[in-house]
C-alpha positions in Angstrom: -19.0 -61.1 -5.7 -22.4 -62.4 -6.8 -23.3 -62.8 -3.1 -23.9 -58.8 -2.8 -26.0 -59.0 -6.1 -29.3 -58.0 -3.9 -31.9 -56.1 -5.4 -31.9 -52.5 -3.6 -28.4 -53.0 -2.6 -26.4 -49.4 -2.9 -22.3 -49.4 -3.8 -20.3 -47.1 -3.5 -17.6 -46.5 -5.9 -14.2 -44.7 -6.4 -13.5 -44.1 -10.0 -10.4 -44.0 -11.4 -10.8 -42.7 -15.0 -7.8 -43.3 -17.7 -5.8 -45.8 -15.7 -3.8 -47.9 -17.8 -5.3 -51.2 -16.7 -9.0 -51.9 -15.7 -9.6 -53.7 -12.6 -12.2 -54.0 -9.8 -11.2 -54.1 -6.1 -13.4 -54.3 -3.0 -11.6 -52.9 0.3 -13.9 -52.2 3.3 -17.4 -52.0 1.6 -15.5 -49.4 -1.0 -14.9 -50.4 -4.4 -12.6 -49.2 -6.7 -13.0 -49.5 -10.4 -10.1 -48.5 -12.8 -11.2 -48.0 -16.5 -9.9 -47.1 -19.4 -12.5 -45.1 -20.9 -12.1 -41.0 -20.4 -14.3 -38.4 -18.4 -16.3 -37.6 -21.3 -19.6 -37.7 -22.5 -20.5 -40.3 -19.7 -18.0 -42.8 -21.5 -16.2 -43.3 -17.7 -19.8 -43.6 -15.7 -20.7 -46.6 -18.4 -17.6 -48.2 -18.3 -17.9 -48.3 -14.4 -21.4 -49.5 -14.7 -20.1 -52.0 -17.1 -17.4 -53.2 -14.7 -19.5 -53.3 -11.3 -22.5 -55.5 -13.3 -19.5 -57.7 -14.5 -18.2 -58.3 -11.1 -22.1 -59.1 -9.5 -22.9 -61.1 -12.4 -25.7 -59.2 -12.6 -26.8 -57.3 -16.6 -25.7 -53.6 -16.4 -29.4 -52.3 -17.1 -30.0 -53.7 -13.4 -27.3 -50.6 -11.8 -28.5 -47.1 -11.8 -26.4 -44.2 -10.9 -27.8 -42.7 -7.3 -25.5 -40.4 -7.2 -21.9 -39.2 -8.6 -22.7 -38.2 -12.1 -19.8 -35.7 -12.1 -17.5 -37.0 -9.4 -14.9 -39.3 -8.5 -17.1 -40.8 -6.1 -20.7 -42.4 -7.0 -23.6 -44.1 -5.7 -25.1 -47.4 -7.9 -28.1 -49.2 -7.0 -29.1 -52.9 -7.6 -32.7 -52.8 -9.1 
């Protein structure tokens, strides 16, 4: 997925905290990260960030949460 590694580039992302396997899938511009890590103390919003940078190839300090902080549903940004 390195070819959407753009800078200024927004994703949109479906979290799925707590799931017994982590994985990354891309259906219809939508991804949906599964991690491992709880809800808590922003240990679920780094994982995610941690997972999204993996699959650009891109370092995680480039992604910056737009949006989403609290929800299911978030906004990163490619700076």
């Amino acid at each position: 997925m390195a070819h959407l590694a753009v800078a200024g580039a927004e994703f949109a992302v479906r979290v799925t905290p707590r799931a017994r396997r982590p994985g990354v899938v891309v259906e219809a511009g939508l991804w949906r990260v599964a991690v491992t890590a709880p809800p808590e103390d922003g240990r679920a919003n780094a994982a995610v960030a941690e997972a999204v940078a993996h699959a650009l190839g891109v370092a995680k300090g480039r992604l910056v949460l737009v949006r989403g902080t609290t929800s299911r549903d978030k906004l990163f940004r490619l700076e």
